[in-house]
Backbone bond lengths (Angstrom), bond angles and torsions (degrees), N, CA, C in turn:
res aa  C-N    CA-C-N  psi(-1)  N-CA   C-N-CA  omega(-1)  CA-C   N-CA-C  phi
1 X - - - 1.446 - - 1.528 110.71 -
2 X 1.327 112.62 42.90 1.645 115.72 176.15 1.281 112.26 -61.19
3 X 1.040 129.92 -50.74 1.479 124.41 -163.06 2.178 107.74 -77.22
4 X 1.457 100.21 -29.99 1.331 88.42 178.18 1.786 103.14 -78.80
5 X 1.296 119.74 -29.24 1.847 97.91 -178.02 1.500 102.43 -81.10
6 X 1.310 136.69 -8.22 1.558 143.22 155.13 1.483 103.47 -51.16
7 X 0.927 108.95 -2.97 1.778 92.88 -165.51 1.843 106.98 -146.17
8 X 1.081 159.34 -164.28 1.591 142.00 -150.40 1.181 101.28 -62.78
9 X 1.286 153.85 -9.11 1.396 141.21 147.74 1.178 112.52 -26.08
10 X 1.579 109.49 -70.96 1.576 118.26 -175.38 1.390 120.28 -49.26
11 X 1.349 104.59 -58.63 2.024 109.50 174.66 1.259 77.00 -59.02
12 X 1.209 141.15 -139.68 1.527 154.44 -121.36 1.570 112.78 -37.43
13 X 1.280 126.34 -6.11 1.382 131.14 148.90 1.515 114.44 -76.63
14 X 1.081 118.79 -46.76 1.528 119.28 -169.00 1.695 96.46 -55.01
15 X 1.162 101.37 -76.27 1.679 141.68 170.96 2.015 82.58 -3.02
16 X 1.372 113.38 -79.33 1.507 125.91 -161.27 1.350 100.44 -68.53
17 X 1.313 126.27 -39.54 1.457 109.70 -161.51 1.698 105.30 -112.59
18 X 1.303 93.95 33.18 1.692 113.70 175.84 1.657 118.36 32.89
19 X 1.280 103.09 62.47 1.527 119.36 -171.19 1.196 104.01 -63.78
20 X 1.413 112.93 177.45 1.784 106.63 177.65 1.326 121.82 -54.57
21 X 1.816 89.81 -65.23 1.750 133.37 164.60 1.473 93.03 -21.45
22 X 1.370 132.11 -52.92 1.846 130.89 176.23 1.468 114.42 -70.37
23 X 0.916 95.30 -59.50 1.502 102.61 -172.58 1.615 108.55 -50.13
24 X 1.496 129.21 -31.93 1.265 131.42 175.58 1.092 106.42 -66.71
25 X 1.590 125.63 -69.85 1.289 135.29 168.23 1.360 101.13 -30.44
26 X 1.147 137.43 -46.64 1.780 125.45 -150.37 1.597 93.11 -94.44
27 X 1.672 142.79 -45.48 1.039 122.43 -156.96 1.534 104.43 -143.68
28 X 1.429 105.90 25.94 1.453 102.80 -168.98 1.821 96.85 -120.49
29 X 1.622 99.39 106.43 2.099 83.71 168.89 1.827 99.91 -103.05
30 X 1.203 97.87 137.45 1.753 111.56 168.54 1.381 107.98 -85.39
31 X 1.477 109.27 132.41 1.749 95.84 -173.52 1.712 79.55 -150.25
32 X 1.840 114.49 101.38 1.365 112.15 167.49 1.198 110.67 93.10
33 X 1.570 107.48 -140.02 1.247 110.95 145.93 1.207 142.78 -75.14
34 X 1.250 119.16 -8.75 1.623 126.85 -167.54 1.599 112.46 -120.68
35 X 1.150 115.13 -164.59 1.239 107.78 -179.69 1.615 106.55 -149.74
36 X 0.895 137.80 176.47 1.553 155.72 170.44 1.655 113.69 -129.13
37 X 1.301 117.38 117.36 1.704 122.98 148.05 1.305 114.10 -66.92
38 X 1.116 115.33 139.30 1.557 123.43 168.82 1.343 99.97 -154.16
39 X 1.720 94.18 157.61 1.624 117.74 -169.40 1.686 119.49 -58.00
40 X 1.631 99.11 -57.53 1.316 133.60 -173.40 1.317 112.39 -116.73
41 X 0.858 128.60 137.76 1.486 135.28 168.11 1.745 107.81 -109.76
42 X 1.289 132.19 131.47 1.164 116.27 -156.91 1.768 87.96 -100.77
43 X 1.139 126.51 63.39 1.863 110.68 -158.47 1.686 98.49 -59.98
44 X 1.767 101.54 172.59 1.579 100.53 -172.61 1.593 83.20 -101.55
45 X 1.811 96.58 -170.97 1.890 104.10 -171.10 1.652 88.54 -70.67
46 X 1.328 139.71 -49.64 1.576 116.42 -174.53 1.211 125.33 -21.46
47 X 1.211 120.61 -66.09 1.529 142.73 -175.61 1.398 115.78 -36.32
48 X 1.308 101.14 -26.89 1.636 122.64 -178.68 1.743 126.74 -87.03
49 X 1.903 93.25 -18.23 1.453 100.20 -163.01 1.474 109.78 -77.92
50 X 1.219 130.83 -20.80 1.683 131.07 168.47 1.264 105.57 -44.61
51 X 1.780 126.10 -51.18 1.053 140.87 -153.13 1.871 84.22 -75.49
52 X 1.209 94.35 -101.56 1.786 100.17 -172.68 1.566 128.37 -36.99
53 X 1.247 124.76 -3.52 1.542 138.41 154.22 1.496 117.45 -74.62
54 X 1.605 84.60 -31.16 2.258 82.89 -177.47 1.541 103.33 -77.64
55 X 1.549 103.08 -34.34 1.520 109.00 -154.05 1.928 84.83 -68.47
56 X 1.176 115.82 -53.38 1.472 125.17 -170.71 1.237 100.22 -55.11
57 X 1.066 130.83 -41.96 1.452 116.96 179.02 1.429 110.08 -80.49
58 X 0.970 151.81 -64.33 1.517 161.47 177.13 1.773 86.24 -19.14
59 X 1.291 103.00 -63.51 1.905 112.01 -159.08 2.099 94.93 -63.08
60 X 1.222 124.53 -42.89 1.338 127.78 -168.75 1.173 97.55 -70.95
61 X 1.085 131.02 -57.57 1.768 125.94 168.76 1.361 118.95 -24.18
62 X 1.452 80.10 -86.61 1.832 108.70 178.99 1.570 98.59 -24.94
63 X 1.447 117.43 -67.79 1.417 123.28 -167.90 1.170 125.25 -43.73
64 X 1.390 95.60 -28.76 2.006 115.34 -166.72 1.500 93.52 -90.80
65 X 1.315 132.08 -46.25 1.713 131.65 172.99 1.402 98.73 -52.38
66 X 0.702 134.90 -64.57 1.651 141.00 -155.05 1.391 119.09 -73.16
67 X 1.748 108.93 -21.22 1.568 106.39 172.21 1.687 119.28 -99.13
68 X 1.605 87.07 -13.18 1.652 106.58 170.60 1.339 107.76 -81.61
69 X 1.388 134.69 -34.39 1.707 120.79 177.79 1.405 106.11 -79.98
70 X 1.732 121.23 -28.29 1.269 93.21 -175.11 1.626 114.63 -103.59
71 X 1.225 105.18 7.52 1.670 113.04 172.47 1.300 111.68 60.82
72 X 1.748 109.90 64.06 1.498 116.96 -174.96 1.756 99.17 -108.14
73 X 1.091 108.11 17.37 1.541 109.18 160.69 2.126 109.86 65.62
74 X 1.512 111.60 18.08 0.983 129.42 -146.17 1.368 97.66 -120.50
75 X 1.387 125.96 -20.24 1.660 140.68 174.06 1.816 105.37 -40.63
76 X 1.090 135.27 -58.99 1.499 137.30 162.05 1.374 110.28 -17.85
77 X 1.416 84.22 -58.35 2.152 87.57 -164.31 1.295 92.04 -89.18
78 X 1.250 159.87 3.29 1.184 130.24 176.12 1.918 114.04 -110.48
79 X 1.431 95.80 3.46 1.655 135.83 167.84 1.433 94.49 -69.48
80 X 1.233 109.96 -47.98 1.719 116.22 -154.35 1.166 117.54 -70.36
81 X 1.531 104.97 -34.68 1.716 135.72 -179.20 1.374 108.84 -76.68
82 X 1.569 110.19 -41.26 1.642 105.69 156.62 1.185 129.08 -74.32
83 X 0.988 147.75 -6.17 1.405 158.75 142.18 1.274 98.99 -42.13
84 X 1.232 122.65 -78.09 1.781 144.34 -155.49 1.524 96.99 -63.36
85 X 1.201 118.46 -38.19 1.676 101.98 166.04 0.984 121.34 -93.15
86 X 1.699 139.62 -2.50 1.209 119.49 152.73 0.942 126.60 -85.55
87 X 1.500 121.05 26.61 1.736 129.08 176.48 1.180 92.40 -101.14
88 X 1.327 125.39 -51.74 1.650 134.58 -157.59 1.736 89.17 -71.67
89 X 1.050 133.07 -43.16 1.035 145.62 -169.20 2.022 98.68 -64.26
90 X 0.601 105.37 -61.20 1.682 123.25 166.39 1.303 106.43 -44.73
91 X 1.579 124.91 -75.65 1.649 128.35 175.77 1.219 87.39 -40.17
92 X 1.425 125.26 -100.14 1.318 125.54 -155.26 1.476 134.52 -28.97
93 X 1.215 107.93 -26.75 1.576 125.78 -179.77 1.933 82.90 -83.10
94 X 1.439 116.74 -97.39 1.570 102.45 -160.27 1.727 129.29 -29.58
95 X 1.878 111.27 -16.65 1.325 87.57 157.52 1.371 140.72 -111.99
């Protein structure tokens, strides 16, 4: 399963088991040459969207496998939901 812990496995492992790679991200600002520790980082919702695009995609997949093996006639609408995030996926990228 290389390619799935290559991919939000990895962030969301680091993330929990407070990897370096996190710990920089979480309290480390680079400014120049130097750097600053800080407690909190106040990040904005961007910072977040890698995270909630994987999770959204992982779940839109999943959904679409799962209505296709068990033939709940539900494949349309879960088409629909993939559509709808590759628009949002689109907005979000042009700004």
């Amino acid at each position: 399963m290389e390619k799935e812990y290559r991919s939000l496995y990895n962030f969301l492992s680091c993330d929990a088991h407070s990897n370096i790679r996190a710990l920089i991200s979480r309290h480390v600002d680079i400014k120049g040459e130097g750097f600053e520790v800080v407690f909190y980082k106040d990040e904005p919702l961007e910072h977040h969207f890698s995270y909630l695009d994987g999770a959204a995609g992982v779940m839109v997949d999943t959904s679409g496998m799962m209505h296709e093996l068990f033939k709940t006639g539900q494949e349309g609408t879960v088409k629909e939901y993939g559509k709808r995030l590759d628009e949002l996926r689109i907005r979000l990228l042009a700004t």
